[in-house]
mmCIF entry with sequence, helices, sheets and N, C-alpha, C, O atoms, coordinates in Angstrom:
data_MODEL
# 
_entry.id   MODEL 
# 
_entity.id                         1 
_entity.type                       polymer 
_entity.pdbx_number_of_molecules   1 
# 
_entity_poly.entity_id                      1 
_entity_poly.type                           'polypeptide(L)' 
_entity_poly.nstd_linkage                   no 
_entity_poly.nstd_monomer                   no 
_entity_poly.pdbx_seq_one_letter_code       
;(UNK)(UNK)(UNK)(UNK)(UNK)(UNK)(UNK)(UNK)(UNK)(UNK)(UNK)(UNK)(UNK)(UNK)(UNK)(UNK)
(UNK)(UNK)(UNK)(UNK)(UNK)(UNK)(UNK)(UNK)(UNK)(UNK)(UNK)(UNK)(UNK)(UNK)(UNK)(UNK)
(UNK)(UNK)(UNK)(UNK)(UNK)(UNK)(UNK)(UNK)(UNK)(UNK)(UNK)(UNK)(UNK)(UNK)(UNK)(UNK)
(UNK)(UNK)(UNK)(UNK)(UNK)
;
_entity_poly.pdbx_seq_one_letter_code_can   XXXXXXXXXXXXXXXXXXXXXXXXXXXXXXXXXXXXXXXXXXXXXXXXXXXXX 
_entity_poly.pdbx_strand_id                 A 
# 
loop_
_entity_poly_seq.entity_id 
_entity_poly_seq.num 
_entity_poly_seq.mon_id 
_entity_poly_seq.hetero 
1 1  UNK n 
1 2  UNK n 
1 3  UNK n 
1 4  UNK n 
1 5  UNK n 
1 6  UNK n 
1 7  UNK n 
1 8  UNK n 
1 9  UNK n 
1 10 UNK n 
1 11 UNK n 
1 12 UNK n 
1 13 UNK n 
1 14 UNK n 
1 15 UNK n 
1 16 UNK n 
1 17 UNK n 
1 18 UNK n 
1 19 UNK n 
1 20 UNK n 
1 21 UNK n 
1 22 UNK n 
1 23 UNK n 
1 24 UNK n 
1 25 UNK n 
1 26 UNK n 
1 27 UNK n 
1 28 UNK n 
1 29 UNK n 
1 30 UNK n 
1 31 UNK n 
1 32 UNK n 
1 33 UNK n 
1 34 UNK n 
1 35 UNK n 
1 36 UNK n 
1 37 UNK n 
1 38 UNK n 
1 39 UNK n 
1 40 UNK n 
1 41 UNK n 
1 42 UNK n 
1 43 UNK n 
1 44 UNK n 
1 45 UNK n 
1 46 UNK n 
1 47 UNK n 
1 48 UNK n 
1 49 UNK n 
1 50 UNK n 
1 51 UNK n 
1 52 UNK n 
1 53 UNK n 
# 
_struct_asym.id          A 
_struct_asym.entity_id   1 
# 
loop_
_struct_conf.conf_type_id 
_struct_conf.id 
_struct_conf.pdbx_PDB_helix_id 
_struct_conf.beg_label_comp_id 
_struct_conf.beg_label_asym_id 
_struct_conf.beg_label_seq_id 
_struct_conf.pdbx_beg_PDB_ins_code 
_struct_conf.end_label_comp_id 
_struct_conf.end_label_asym_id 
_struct_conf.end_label_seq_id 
_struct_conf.pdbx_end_PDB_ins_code 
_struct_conf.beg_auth_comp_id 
_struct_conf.beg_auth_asym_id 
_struct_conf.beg_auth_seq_id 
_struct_conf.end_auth_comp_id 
_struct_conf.end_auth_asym_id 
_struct_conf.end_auth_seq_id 
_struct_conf.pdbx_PDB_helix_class 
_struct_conf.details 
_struct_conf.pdbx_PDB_helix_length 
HELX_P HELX_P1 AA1 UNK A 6  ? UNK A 22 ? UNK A 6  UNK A 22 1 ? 17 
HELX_P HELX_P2 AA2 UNK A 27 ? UNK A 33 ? UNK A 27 UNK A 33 1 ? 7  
HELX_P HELX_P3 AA3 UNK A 43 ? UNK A 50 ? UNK A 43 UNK A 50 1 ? 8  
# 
_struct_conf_type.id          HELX_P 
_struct_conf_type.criteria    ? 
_struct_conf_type.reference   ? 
# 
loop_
_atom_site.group_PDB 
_atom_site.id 
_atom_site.type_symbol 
_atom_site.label_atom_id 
_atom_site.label_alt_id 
_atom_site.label_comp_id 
_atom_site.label_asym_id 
_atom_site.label_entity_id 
_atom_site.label_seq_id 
_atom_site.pdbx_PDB_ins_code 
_atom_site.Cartn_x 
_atom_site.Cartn_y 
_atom_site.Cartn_z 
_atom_site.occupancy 
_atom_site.B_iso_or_equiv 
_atom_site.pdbx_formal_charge 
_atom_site.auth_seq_id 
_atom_site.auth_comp_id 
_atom_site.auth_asym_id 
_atom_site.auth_atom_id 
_atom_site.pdbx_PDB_model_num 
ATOM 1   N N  . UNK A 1 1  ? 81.707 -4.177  -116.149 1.00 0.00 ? 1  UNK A N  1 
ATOM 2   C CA . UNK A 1 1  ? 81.681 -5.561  -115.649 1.00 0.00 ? 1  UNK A CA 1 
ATOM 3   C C  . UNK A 1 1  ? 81.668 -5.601  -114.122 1.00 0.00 ? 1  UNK A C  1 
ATOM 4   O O  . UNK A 1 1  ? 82.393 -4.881  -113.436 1.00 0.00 ? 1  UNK A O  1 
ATOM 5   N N  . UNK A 1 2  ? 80.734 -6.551  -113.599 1.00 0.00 ? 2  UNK A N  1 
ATOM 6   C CA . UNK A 1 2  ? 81.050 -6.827  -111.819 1.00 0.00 ? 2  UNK A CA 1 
ATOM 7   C C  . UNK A 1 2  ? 82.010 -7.525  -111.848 1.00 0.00 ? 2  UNK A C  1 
ATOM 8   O O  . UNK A 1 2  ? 82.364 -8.473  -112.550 1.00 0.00 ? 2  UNK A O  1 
ATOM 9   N N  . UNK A 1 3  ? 82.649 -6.696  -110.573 1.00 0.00 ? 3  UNK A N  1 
ATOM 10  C CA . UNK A 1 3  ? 84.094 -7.467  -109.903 1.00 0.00 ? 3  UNK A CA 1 
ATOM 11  C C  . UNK A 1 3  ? 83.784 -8.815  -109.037 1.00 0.00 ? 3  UNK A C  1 
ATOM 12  O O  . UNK A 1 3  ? 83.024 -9.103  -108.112 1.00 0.00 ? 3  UNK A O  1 
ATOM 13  N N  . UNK A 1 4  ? 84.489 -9.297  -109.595 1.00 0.00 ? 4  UNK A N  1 
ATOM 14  C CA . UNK A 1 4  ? 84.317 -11.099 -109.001 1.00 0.00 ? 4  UNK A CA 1 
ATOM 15  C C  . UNK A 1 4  ? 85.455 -11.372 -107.926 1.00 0.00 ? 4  UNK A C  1 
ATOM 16  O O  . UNK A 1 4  ? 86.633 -11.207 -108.242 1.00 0.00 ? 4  UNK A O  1 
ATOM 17  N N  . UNK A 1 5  ? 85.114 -11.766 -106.733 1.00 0.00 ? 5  UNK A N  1 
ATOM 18  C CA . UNK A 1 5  ? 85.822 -11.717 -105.752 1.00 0.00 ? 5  UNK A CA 1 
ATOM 19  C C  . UNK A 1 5  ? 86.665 -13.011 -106.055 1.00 0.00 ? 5  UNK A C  1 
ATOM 20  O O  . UNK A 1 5  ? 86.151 -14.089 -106.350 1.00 0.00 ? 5  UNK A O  1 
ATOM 21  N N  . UNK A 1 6  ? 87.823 -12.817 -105.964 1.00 0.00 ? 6  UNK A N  1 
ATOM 22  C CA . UNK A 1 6  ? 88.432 -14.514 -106.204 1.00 0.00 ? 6  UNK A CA 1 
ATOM 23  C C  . UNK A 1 6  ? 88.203 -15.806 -104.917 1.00 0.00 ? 6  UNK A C  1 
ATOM 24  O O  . UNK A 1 6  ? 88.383 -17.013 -105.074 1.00 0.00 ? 6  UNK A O  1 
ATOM 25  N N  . UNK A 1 7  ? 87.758 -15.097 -103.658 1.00 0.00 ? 7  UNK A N  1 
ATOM 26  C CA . UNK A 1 7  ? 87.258 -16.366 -102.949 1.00 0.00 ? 7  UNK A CA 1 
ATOM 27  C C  . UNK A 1 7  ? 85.586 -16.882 -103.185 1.00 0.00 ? 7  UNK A C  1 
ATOM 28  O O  . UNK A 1 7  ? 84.945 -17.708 -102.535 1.00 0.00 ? 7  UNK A O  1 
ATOM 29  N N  . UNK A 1 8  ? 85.210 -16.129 -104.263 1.00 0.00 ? 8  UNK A N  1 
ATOM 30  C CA . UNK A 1 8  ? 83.657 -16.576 -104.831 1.00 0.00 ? 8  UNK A CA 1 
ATOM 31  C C  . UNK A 1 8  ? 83.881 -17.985 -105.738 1.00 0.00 ? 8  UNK A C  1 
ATOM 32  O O  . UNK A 1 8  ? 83.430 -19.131 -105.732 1.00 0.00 ? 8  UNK A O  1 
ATOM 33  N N  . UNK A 1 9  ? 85.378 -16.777 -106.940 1.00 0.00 ? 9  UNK A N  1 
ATOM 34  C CA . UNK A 1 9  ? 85.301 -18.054 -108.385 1.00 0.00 ? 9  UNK A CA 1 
ATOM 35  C C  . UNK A 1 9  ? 86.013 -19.376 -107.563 1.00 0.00 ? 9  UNK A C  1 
ATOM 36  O O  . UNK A 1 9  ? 85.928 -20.489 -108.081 1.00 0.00 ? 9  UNK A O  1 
ATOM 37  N N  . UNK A 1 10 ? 86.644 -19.217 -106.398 1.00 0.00 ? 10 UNK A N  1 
ATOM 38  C CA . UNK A 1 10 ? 87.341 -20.245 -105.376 1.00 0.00 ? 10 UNK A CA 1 
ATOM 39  C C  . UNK A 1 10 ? 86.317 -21.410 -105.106 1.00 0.00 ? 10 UNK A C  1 
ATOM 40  O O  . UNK A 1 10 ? 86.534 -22.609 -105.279 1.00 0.00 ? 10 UNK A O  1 
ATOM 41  N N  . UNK A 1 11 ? 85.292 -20.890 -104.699 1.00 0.00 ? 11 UNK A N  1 
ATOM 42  C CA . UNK A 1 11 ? 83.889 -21.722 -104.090 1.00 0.00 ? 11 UNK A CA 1 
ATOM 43  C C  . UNK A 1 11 ? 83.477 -22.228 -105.612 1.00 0.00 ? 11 UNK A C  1 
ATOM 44  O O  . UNK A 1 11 ? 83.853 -23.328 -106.017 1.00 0.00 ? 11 UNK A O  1 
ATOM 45  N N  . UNK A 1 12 ? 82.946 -21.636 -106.149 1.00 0.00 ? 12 UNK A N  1 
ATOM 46  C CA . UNK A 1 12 ? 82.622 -22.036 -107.359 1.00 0.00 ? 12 UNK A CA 1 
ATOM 47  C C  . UNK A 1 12 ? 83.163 -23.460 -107.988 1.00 0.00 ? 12 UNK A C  1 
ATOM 48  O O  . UNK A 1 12 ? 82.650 -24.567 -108.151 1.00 0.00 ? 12 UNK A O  1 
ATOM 49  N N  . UNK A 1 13 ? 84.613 -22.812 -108.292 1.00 0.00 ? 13 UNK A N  1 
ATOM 50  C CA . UNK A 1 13 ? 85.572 -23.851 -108.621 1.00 0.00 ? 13 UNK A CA 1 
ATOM 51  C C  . UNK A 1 13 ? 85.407 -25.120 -107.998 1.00 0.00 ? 13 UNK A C  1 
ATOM 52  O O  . UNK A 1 13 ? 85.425 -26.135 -108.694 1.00 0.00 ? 13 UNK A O  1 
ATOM 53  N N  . UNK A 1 14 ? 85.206 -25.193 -106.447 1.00 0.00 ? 14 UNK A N  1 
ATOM 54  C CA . UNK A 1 14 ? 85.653 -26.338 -105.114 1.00 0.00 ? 14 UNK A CA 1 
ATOM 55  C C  . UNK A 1 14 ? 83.750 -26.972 -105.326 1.00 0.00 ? 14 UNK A C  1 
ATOM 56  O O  . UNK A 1 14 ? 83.493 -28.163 -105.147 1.00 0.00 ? 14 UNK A O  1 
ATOM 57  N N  . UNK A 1 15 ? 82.787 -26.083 -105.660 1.00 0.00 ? 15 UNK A N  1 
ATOM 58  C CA . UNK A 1 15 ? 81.609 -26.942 -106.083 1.00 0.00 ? 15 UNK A CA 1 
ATOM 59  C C  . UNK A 1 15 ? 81.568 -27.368 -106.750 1.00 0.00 ? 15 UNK A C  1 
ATOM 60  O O  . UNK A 1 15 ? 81.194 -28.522 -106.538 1.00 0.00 ? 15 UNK A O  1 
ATOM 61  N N  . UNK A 1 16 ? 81.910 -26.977 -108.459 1.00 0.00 ? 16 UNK A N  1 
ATOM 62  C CA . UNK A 1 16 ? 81.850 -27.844 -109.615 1.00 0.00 ? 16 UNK A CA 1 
ATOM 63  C C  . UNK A 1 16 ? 82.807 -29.113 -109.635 1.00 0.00 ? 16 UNK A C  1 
ATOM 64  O O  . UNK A 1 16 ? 82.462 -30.087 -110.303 1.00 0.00 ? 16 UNK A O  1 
ATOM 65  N N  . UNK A 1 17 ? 84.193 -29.133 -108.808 1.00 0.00 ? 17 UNK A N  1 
ATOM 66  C CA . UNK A 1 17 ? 84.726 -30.204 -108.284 1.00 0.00 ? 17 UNK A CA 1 
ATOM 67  C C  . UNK A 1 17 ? 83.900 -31.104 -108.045 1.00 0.00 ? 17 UNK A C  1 
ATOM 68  O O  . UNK A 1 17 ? 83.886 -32.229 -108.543 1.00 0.00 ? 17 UNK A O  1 
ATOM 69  N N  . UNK A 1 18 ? 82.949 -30.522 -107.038 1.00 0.00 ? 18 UNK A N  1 
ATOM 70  C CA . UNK A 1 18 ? 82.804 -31.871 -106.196 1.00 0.00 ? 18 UNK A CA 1 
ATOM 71  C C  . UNK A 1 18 ? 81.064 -32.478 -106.675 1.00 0.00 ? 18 UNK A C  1 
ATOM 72  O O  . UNK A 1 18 ? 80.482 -33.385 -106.080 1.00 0.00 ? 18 UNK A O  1 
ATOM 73  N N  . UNK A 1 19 ? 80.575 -31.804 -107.715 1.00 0.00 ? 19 UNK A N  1 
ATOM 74  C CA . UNK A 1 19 ? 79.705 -32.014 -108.466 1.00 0.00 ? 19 UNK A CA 1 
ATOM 75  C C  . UNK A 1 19 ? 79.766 -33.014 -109.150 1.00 0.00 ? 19 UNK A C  1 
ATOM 76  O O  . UNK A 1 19 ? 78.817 -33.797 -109.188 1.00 0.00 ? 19 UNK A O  1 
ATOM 77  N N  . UNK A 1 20 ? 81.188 -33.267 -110.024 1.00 0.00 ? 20 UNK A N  1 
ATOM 78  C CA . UNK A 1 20 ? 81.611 -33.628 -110.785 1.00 0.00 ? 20 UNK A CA 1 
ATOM 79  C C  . UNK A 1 20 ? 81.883 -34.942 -110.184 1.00 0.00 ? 20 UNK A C  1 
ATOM 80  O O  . UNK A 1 20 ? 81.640 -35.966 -110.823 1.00 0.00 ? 20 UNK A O  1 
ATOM 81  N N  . UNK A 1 21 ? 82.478 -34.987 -108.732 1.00 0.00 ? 21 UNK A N  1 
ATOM 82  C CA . UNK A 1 21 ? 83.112 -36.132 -108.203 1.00 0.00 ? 21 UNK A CA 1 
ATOM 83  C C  . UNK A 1 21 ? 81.763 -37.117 -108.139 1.00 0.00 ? 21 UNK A C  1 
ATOM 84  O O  . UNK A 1 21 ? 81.591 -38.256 -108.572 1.00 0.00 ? 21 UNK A O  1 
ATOM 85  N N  . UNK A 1 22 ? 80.812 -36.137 -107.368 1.00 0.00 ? 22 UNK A N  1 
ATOM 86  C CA . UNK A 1 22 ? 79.604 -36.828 -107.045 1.00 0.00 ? 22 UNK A CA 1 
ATOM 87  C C  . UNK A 1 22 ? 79.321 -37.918 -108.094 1.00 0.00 ? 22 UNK A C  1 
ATOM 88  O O  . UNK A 1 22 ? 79.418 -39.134 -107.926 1.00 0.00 ? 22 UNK A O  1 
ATOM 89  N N  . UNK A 1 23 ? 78.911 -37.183 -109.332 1.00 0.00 ? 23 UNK A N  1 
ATOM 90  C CA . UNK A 1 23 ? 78.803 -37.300 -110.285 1.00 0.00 ? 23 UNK A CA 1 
ATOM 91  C C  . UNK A 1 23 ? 79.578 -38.605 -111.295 1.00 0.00 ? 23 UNK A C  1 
ATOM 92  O O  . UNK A 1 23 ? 79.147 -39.073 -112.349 1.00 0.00 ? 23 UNK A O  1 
ATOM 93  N N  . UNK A 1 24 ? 80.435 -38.850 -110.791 1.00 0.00 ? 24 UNK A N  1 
ATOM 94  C CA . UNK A 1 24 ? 81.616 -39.949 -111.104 1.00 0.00 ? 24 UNK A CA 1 
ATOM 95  C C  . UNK A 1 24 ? 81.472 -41.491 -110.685 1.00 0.00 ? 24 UNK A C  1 
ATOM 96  O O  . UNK A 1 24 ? 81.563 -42.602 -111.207 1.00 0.00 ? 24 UNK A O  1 
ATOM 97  N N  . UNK A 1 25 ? 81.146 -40.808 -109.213 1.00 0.00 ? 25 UNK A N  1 
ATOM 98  C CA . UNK A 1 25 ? 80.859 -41.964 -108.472 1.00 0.00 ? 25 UNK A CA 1 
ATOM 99  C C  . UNK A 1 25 ? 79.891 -42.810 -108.267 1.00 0.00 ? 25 UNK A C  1 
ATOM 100 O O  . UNK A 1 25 ? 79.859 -43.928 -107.753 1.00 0.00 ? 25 UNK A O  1 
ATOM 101 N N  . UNK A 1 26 ? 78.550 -41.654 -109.070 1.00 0.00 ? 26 UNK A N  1 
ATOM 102 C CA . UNK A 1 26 ? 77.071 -42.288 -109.207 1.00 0.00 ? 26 UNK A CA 1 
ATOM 103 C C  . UNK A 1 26 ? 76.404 -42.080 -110.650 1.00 0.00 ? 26 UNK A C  1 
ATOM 104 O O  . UNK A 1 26 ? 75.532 -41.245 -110.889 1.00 0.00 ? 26 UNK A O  1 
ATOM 105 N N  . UNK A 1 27 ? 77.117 -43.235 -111.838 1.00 0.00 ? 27 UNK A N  1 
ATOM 106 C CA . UNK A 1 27 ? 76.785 -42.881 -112.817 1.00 0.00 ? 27 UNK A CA 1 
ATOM 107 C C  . UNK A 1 27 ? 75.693 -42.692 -113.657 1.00 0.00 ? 27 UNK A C  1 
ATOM 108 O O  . UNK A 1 27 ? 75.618 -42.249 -114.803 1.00 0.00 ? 27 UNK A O  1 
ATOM 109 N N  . UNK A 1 28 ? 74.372 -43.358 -112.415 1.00 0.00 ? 28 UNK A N  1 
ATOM 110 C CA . UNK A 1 28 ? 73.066 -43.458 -112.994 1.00 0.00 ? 28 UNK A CA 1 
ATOM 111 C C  . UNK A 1 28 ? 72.551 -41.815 -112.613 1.00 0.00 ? 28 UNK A C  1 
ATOM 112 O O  . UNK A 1 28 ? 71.652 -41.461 -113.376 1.00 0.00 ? 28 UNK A O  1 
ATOM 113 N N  . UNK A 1 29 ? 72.784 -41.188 -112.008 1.00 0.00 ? 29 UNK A N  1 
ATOM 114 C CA . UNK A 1 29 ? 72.493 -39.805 -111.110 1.00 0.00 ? 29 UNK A CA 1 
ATOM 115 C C  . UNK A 1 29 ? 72.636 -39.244 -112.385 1.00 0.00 ? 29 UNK A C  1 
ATOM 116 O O  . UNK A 1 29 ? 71.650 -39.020 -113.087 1.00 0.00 ? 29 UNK A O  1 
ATOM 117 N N  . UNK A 1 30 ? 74.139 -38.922 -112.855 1.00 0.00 ? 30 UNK A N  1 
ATOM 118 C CA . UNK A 1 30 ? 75.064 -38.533 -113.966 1.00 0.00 ? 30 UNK A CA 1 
ATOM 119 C C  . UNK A 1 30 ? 73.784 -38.754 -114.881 1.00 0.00 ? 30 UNK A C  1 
ATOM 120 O O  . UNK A 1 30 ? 73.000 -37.816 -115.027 1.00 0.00 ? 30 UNK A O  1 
ATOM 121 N N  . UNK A 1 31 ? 73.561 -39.948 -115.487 1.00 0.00 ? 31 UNK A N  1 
ATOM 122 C CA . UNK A 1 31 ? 72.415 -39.977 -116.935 1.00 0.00 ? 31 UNK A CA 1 
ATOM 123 C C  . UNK A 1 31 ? 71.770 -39.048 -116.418 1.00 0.00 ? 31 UNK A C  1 
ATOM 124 O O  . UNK A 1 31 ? 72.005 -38.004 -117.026 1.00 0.00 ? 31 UNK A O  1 
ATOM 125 N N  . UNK A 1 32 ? 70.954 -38.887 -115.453 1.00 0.00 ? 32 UNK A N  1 
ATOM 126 C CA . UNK A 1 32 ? 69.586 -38.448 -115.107 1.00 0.00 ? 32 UNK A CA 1 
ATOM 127 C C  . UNK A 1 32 ? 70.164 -37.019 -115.277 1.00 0.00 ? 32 UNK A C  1 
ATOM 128 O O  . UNK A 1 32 ? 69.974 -36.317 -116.270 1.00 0.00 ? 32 UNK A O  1 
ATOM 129 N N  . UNK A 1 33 ? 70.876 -36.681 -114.210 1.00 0.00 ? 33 UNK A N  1 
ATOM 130 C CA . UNK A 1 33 ? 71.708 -35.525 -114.589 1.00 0.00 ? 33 UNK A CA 1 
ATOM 131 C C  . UNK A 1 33 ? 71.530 -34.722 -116.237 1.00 0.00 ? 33 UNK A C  1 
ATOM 132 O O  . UNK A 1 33 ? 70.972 -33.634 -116.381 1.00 0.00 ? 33 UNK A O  1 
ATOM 133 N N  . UNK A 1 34 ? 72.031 -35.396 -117.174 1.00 0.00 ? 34 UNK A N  1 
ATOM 134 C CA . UNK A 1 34 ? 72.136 -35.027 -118.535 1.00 0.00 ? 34 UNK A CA 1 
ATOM 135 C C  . UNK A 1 34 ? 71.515 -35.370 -119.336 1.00 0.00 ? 34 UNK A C  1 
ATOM 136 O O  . UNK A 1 34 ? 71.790 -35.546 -120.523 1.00 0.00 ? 34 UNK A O  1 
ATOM 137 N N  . UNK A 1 35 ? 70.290 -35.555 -118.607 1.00 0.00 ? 35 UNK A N  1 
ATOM 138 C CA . UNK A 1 35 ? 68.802 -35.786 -119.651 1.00 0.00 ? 35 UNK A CA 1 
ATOM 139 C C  . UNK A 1 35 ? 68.224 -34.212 -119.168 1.00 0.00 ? 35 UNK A C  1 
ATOM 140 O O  . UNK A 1 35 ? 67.542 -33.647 -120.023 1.00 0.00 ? 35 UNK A O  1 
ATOM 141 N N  . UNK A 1 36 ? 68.350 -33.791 -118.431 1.00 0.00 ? 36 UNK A N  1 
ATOM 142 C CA . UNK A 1 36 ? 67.487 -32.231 -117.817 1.00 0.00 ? 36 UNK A CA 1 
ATOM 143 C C  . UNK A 1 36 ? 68.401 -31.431 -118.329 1.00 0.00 ? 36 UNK A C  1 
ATOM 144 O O  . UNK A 1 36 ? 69.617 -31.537 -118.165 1.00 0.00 ? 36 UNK A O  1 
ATOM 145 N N  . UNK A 1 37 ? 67.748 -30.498 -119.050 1.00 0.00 ? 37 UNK A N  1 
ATOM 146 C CA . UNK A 1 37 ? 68.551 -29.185 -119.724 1.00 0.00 ? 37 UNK A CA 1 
ATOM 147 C C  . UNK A 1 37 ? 69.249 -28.214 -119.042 1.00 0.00 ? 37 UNK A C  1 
ATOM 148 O O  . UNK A 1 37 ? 68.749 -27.702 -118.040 1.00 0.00 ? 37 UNK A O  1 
ATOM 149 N N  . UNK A 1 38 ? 70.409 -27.867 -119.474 1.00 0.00 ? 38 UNK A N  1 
ATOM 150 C CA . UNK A 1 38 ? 71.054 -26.700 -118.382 1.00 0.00 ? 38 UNK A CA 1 
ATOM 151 C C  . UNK A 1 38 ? 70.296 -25.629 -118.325 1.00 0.00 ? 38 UNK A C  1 
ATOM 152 O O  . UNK A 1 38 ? 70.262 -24.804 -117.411 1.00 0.00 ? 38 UNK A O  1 
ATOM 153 N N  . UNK A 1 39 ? 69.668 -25.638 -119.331 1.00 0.00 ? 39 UNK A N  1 
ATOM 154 C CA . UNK A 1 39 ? 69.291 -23.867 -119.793 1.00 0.00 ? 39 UNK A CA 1 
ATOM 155 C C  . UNK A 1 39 ? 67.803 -24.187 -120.319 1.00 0.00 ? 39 UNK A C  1 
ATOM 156 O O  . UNK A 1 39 ? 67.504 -25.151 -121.024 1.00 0.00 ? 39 UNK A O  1 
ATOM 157 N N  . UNK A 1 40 ? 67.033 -23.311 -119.900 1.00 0.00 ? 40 UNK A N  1 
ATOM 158 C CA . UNK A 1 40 ? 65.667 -23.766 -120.488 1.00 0.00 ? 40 UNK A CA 1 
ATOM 159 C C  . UNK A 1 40 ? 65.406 -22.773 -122.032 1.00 0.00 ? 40 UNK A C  1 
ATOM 160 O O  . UNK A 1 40 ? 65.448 -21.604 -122.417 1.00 0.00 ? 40 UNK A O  1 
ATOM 161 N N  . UNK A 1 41 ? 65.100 -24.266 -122.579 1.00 0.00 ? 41 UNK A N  1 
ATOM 162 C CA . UNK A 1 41 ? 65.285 -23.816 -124.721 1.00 0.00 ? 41 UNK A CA 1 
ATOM 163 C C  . UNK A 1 41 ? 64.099 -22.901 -124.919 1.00 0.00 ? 41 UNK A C  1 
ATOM 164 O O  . UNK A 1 41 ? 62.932 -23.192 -124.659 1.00 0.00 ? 41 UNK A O  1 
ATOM 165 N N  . UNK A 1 42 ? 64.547 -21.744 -125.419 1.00 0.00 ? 42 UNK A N  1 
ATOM 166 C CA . UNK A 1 42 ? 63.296 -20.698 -125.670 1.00 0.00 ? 42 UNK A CA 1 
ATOM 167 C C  . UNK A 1 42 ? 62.666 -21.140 -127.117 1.00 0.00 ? 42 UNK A C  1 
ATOM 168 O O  . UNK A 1 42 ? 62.865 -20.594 -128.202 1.00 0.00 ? 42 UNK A O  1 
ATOM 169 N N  . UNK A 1 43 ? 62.048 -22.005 -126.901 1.00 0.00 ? 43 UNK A N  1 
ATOM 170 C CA . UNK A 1 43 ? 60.947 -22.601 -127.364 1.00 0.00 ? 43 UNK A CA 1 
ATOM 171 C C  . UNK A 1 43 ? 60.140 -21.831 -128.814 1.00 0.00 ? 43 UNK A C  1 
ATOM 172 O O  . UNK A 1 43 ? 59.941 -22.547 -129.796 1.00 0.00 ? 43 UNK A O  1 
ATOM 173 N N  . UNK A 1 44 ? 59.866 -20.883 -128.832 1.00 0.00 ? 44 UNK A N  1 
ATOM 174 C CA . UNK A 1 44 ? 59.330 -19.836 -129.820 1.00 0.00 ? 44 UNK A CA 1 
ATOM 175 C C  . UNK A 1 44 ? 60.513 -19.599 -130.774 1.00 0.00 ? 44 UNK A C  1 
ATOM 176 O O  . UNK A 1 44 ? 60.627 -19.633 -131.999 1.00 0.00 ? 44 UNK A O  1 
ATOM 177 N N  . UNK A 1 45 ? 61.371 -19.342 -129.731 1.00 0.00 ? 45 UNK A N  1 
ATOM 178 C CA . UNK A 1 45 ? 62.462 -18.724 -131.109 1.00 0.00 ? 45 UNK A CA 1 
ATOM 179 C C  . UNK A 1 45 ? 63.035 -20.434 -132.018 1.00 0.00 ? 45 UNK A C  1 
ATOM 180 O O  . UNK A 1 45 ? 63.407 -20.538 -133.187 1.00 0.00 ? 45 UNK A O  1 
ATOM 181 N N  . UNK A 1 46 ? 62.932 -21.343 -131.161 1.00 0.00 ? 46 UNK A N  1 
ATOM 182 C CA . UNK A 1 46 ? 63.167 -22.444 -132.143 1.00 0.00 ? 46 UNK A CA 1 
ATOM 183 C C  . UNK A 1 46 ? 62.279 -22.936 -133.582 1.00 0.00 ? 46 UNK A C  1 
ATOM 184 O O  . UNK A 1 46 ? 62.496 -23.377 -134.711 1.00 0.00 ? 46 UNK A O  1 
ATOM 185 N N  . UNK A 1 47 ? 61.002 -22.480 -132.582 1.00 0.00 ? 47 UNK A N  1 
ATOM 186 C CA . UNK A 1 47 ? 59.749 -23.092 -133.749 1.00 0.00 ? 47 UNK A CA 1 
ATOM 187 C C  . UNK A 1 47 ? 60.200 -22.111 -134.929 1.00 0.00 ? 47 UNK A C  1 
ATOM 188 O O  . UNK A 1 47 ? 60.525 -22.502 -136.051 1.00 0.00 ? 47 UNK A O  1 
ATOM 189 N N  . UNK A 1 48 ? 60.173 -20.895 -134.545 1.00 0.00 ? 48 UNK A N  1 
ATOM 190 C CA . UNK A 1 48 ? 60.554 -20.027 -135.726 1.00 0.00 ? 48 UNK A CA 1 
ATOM 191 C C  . UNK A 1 48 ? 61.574 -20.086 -136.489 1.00 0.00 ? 48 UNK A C  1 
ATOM 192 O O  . UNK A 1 48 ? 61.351 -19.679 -137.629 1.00 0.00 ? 48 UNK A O  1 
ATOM 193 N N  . UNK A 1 49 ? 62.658 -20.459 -136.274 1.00 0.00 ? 49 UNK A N  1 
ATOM 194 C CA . UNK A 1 49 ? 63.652 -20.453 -136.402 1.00 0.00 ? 49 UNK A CA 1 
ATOM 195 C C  . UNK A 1 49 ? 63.563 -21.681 -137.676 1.00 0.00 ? 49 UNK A C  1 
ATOM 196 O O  . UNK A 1 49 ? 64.048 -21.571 -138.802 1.00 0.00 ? 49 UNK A O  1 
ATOM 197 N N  . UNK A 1 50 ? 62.735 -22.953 -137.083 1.00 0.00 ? 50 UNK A N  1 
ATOM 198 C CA . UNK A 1 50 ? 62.453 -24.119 -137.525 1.00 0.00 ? 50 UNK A CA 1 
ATOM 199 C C  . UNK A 1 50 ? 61.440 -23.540 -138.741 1.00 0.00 ? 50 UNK A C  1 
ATOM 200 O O  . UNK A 1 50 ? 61.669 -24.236 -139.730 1.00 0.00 ? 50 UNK A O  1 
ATOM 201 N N  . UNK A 1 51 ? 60.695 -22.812 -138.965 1.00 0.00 ? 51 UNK A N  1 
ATOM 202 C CA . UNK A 1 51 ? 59.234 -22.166 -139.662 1.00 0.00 ? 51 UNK A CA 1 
ATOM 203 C C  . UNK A 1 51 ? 60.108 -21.509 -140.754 1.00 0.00 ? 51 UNK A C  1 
ATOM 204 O O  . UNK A 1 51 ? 59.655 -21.335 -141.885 1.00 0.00 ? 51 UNK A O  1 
ATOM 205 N N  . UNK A 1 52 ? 61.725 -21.039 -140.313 1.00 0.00 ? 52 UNK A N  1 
ATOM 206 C CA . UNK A 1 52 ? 61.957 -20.617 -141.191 1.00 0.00 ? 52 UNK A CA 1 
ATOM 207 C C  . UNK A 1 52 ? 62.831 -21.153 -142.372 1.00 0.00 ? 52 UNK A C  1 
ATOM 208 O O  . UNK A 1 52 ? 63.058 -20.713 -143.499 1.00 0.00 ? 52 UNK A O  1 
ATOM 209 N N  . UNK A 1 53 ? 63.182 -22.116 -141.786 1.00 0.00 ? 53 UNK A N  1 
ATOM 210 C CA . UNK A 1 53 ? 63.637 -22.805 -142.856 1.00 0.00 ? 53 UNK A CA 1 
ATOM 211 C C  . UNK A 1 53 ? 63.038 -23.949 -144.044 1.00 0.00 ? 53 UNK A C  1 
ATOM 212 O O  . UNK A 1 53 ? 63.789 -24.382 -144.918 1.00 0.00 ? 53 UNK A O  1 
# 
């Protein structure tokens, strides 16, 4: 495993804070926000996945 410096997961932490705050304060941002995928859906393995049932 890489060693994670604790003033990294620190920053980390103090961004998703203030992501979040942003985020609070501008709730139309927020929708828009959580209409775009975190993770882009591997697409093939769904169809298949879907093909196979």
């Amino acid at each position: 495993m890489l060693p994670i410096s604790p003033d990294f997961v620190q920053a980390e932490i103090s961004y998703r804070q203030q992501l979040l705050r942003q985020e609070y304060q501008r709730p139309s941002l927020f929708r828009r926000l959580r209409r775009t995928p975190v993770a882009p859906v591997p697409r093939a393995q769904v169809v298949r996945a879907r093909h196979a049932m």
